[in-house]
C-alpha positions as CSV (number, residue, x, y, z in Angstrom):
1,X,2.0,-33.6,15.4
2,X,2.9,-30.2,14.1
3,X,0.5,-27.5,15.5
4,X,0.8,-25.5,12.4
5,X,2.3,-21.8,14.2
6,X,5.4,-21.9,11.6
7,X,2.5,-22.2,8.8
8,X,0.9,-18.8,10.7
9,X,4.4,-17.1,11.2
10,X,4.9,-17.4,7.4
11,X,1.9,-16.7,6.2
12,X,2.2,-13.5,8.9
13,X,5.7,-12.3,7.5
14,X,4.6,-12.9,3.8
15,X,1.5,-10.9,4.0
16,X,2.5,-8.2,6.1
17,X,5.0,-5.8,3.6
18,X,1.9,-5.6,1.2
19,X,-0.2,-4.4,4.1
20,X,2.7,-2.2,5.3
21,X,1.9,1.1,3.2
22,X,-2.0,0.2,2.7
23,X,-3.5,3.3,3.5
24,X,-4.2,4.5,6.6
25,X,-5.1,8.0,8.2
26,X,-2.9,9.0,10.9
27,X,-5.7,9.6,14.1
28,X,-8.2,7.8,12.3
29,X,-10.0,11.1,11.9
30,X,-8.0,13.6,9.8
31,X,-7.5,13.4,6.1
32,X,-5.8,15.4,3.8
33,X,-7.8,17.7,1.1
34,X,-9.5,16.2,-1.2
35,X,-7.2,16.4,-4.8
36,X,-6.1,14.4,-7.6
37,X,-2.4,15.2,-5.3
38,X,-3.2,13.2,-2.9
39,X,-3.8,10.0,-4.8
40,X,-0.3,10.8,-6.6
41,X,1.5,11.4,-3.3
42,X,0.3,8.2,-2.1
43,X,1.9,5.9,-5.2
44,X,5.2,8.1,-5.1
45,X,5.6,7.2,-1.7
46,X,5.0,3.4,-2.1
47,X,6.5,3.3,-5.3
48,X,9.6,5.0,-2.7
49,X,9.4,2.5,0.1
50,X,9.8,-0.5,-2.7
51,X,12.7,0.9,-4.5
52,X,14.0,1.5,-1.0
53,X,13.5,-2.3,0.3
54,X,15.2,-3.4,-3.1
55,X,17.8,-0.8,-3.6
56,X,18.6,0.9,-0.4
57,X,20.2,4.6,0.2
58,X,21.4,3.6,-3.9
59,X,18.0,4.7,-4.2
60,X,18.8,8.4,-3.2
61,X,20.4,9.3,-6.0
62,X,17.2,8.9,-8.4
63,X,14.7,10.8,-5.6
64,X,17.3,13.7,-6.0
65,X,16.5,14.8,-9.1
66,X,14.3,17.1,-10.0
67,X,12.1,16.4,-12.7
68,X,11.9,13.4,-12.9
69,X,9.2,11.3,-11.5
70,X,10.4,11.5,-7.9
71,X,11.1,15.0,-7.8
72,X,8.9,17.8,-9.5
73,X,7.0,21.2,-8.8
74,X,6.9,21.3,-4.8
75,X,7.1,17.2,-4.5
76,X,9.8,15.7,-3.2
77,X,10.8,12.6,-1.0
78,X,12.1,12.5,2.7
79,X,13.5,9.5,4.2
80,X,13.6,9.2,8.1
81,X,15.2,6.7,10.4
82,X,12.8,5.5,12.9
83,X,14.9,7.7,15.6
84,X,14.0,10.9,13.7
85,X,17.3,11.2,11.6
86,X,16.9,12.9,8.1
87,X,18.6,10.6,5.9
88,X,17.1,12.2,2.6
89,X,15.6,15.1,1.7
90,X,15.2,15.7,-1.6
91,X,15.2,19.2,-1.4
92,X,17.0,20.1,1.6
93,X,19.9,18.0,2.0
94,X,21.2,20.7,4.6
95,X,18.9,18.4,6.6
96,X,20.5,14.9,6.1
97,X,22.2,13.7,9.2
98,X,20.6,15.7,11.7
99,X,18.2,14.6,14.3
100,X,14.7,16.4,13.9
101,X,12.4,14.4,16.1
102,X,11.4,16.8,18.6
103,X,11.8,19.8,15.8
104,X,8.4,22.0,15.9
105,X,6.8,23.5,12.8
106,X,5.3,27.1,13.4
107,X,2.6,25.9,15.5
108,X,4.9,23.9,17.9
109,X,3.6,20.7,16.4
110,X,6.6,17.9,16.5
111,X,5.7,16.7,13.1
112,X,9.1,14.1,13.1
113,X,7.6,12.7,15.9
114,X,4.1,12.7,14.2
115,X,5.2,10.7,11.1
116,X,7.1,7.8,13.5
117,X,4.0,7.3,15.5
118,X,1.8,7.1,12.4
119,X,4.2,4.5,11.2
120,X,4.5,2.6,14.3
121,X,0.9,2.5,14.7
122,X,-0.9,2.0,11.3
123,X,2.1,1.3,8.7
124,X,1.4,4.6,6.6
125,X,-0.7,7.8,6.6
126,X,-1.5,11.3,6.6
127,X,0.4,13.9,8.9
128,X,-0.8,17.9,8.4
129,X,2.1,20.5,9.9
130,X,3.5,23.8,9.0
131,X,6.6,23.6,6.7
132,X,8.0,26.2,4.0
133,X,7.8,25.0,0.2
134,X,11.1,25.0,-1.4
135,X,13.0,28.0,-1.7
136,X,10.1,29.9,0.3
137,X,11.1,31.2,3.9
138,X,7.4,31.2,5.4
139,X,5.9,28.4,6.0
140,X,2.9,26.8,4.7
141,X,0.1,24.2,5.5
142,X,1.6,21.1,4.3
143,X,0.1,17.4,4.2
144,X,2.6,14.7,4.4
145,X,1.9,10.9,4.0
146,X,4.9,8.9,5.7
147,X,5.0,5.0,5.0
148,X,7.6,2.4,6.8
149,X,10.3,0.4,4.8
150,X,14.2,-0.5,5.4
151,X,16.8,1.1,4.1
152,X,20.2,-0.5,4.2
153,X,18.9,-2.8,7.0
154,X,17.5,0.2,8.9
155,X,13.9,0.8,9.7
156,X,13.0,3.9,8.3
157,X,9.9,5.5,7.1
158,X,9.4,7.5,2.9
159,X,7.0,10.7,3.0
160,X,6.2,13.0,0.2
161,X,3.7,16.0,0.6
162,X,1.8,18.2,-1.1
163,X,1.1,22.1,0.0
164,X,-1.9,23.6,0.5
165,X,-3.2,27.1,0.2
166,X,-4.5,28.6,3.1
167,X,-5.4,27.1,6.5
């Protein structure tokens, strides 16, 4: 008599992309600012991590360009390997390839390593570091929410942010 596991393993692996992104806060404590951005940062990014399980790094070319619905004003994607290696960013491509998981923002915070361990742990959230806006030297308090997908086969994880004046 079958014990029904194969029924549970299914059932598991059917239901667990739709709970991949669902959203989660980072250390369970910390959320980002309340705003109408947040709420649009949260359906780029899973709109991101589909087009990414269904088209893979094809996907790129599209998040590159500004003003269109991926890119615009200070938003733009990031796509990290699960090792910490930038394979997009949007608006630093001087970035792609390189290994940033022990990079620190101003503060020393290791916010590559931050957006892996949010991912690892709870699928998708928030992660708040220090980080320039594009084409601006200093940096600024950004909020980041980072959600898990594949691309080309590789576990990886999508983030978009939004900036935030002040501290």
């Amino acid at each position: 008599m079958p014990s029904g596991r194969g029924n549970v393993r299914l059932a598991t692996w059917l239901v667990a992309p739709l709970l991949f992104c669902a959203p989660f806060n980072a250390f369970g404590e910390r959320h980002p600012p309340p705003s109408h951005q947040a709420a649009e940062i949260e359906a780029l990014v899973n709109r991101a991590a589909e087009a990414l399980e269904q088209q893979g790094s094809a996907a790129f070319s599209a998040f590159r360009r500004k003003g269109s619905g991926w890119r615009y004003g200070d938003v733009y994607l990031f796509v990290v390997d699960m090792q910490g290696i930038v394979l997009l960013n949007a608006a630093r491509p001087n970035r792609e390839g390189r290994d940033l998981l022990d990079e620190r923002d101003a503060d020393g915070k290791r916010f590559h390593r931050d957006f892996v361990d949010v991912v690892i742990r709870f699928g998708s959230g928030w992660v708040d570091y220090m980080f320039p806006k594009p084409g601006e030297a200093a940096a600024a308090v950004k909020w980041s929410y980072v959600c898990g997908t594949r691309v080309d086969g590789v576990e990886a994880l999508v983030g978009a942010g939004v900036y935030v004046d002040g501290r």
